[in-house]
Every structure is written in C-alpha cells, then in structure tokens.
Phi, psi and omega in degrees: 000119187280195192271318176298325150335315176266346164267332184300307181297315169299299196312295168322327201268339163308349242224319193256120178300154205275135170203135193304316140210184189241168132209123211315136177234184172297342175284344188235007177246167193229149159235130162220147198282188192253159174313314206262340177289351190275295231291271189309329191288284063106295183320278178308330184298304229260347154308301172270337151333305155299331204259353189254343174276335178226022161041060184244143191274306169310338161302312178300331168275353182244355161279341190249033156279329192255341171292338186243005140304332191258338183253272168007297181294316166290357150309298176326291180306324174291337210263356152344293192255320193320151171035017175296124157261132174248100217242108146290121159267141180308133179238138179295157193296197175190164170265129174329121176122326186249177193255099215278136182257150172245115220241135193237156181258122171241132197241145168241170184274339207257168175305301210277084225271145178292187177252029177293147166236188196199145165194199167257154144002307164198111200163154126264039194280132176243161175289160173233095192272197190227187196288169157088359214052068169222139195234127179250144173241147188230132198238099170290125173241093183300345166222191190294138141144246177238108167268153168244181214278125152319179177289127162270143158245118151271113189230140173245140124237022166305149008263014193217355163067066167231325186221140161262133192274157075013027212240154147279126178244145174246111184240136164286078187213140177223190182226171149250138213211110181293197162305152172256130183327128175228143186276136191199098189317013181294220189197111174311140176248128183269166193277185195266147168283200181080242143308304194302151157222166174225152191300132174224054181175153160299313181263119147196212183274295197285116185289126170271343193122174144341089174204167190325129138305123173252144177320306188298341155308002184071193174253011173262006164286338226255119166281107184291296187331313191269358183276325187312322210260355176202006157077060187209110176292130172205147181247158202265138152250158156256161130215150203268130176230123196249152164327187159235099154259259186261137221179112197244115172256129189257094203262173232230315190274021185270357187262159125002086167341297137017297189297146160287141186290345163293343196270292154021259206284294173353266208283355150324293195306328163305320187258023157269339201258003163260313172323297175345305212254359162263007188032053184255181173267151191226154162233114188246143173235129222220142162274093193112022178215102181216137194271093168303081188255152193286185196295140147089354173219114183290320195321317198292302174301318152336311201260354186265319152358277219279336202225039189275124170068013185231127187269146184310159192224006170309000000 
C-alpha cells in the first residue's frame, strides 16, 4: 500500500467516531472509480477527440454514452452503501496467540440487501458470513489484555464495477484476550478440608473484624464500643463462610521474585485451566485481589489474568 494511501486512510478513519453503531449516510461514504472505470474514462476522452477532429458524429454519441455511463454507476454504486447500518456484536474471549473473530450486524433500509463486502480498514482479512446478516472477522490476538475492534472498510463496486462506494467505519467493540497457557508442573497447594472454613465473600453473616469506616457504609456499621473507648470510627466487617473441601490454591507468590510478570500469569492460566478439568474449587491469589472460584467455572479468574495491570482501553 503505497503512502498516500495510507495518510488517506488515517485521515477517514480519524474523520469517523468509535460508536457501537453506525449507519453510512452521505457524509461518510466516498466514490472513486476502479482501474477499469479510469480505463473506460480514458476511453471516452480520446473518442471524443477524435470525434472533434474528424466531426463523426457516431463518436459523439459514444464518448458521451460512456460519459453517462460513468455517472450513472456512480449513483449505482452510492446507492449500495446508502443507510446500510452496522452493529458490533459481543466476541468471546481467546487466549493470546489464537484469532479473535469479531462479528458485525449488517442491516440496508431497502427489502432487498446491497452488495457490500467489509474487511479491515489495513489488513486483508475478508468476512466470513453467518446467518442473519452478520459477517465474522478474525483478528490476531497476540497478546495479553484488551483488543479493541480495528478500523473497518465497508466497499461496493456493483453493479458494473467502474466506480467504487467507500466508507471507514470505527465500531465500539473489544475482547479480553487471556494469558497464553504455560505449562507448568508445580504442584497446587490445598486448603484445608473437614471442617474448616475461610472467608469466600466481603458480604456475609459472620463477623470477620475490624477495618476504617467509609461514609458509604452507612452508620449501623460503625462499632459504637470502640469509638466510645477511643473517639475512633472502625467499622464491623462479615464475610460468608463456607466448608473447604477439595480446595486449591493457586497464589501470584508461588513464583520467584524474579519471574517475569507475563511468565507469571502464563503459568497461572495453565494451572487454573487443569484445576478445571479436576473439577476442584480454586482460590487464585492476586496482588490486591483474590478470587474464590467454584468448581468447573474459571471464567471470573481468566479474566482477572487478562486485565492483571491493564486499564481499560474501552
């Protein structure tokens, strides 16, 4: 792609705002004709030169046959695109390394659905469609965190392919794109059975201690005995207390200082995803965080992976 081309394209996709959806109006589609419409345009110039040089009459009708040939496809070609609506649909998460499909809802105003194709914006990825009018795009996703959807081209040049319609679309849709799995043979350490229990919630019944009062807590939180005995707001906590049965815990601190924090969350996501397949209860430990998950659903710990140090990019 040469470089003007490529400031042509930023400058449209700058041009279009991120919107969950679109729908192409006369301000956002472009026409310019195709190599064989240059071709025929060409034609017709050289037709009529001729037809003025050598005062044939049958030229004249036919350069200026091919002139309203050429205006003609560009109506055609705009009416294509005209009020086509576009809709990002939710795409599931994937693991760093696989290909995300991102799926668009395409609607036309008319009975009768145009002829558009969609791809990206820079890229040569084509749709793949689906039921519905909806068309899937697959997006490599090489890392960790949030993808967000690229920049789309939606383009015609039906019916007769001399002028192509245009538009860049920017749709508000993203992924969460997990850890890529590392395998890793440590040996989980379990919590205790029987009896025992640990706190696996904030909210519960059962009083846990002590901690700072915040306004949003209301005033039946506030432990009256200790502000009496020390002018000191401390607030009452609960948390819901459950057995422990077969119970794993998988910690951030089982590694090395050393390790890199990507080797890290890697070989977590392997050993949240063999817990799975034992069907145990996990306790994954985060720094500032830690998650109780039930048996056989991980998800909530996936994604706590995938957004470990990554600000939304929504």
């Amino acid at each position: 792609m040469s470089r003007w081309r490529e400031a042509l394209d930023r400058w449209m996709a700058r041009r279009a705002p991120r919107a969950p959806s679109v729908t192409l109006s006369q301000n956002r589609i472009y026409l310019l004709p195709t190599r064989f419409g240059l071709l025929l345009f060409c034609v017709a110039v050289l037709v009529w030169i001729g037809a003025l040089n050598y005062a044939v009459s049958l030229a004249y009708v036919l350069s200026f046959w091919i002139i309203a040939l050429l205006l003609l496809s560009v109506f055609m070609a705009y009416r294509q695109l005209a009020g086509l609506a576009l809709r990002a649909e939710g795409a599931g998460a994937v693991f760093a390394g696989d290909s995300a499909d991102f799926v668009v809802q395409l609607r036309w105003p008319q009975a009768e659905a145009g002829r558009g194709r969609l791809g990206w914006l820079h890229g040569s990825e084509r749709e793949r469609r689906q039921d519905d009018g909806r068309l899937a795009l697959a997006l490599a996703a090489p890392h960790r965190g949030q993808l967000l959807m690229p920049p789309l081209r939606v383009w015609s040049e039906a019916p007769l392919g001399l002028i192509r319609a245009f538009a860049p679309v920017r749709l508000a849709a993203s992924v969460w794109v997990y850890p890529q799995p590392l395998a890793d043979e440590r040996p989980p350490a379990a919590g205790s059975g029987g009896d025992d229990a640990v706190p696996v919630r904030h909210e519960g019944d059962e009083f846990s201690g002590l901690g700072n009062w915040q306004p949003a807590q209301g005033m039946r939180r506030i432990a009256w005995r200790v502000f009496a005995r020390s002018r000191t707001l401390a607030a009452r906590e609960f948390a819901a207390l459950e057995p422990a049965g077969r119970q794993l815990l998988l910690a951030w601190s089982d590694y090395p200082p050393e390790m890199a924090a990507e080797e890290r969350l890697s070989r977590l996501c392997w050993r949240l995803l063999q817990a799975q397949q034992e069907g145990a209860t996990v306790v994954l430990s985060l720094p500032q965080q830690q998650l109780l998950l039930e048996e056989g659903d991980i998800t909530p710990g996936l994604l706590a992976l995938a957004q470990f140090g990554v600000r939304d990019a929504g």
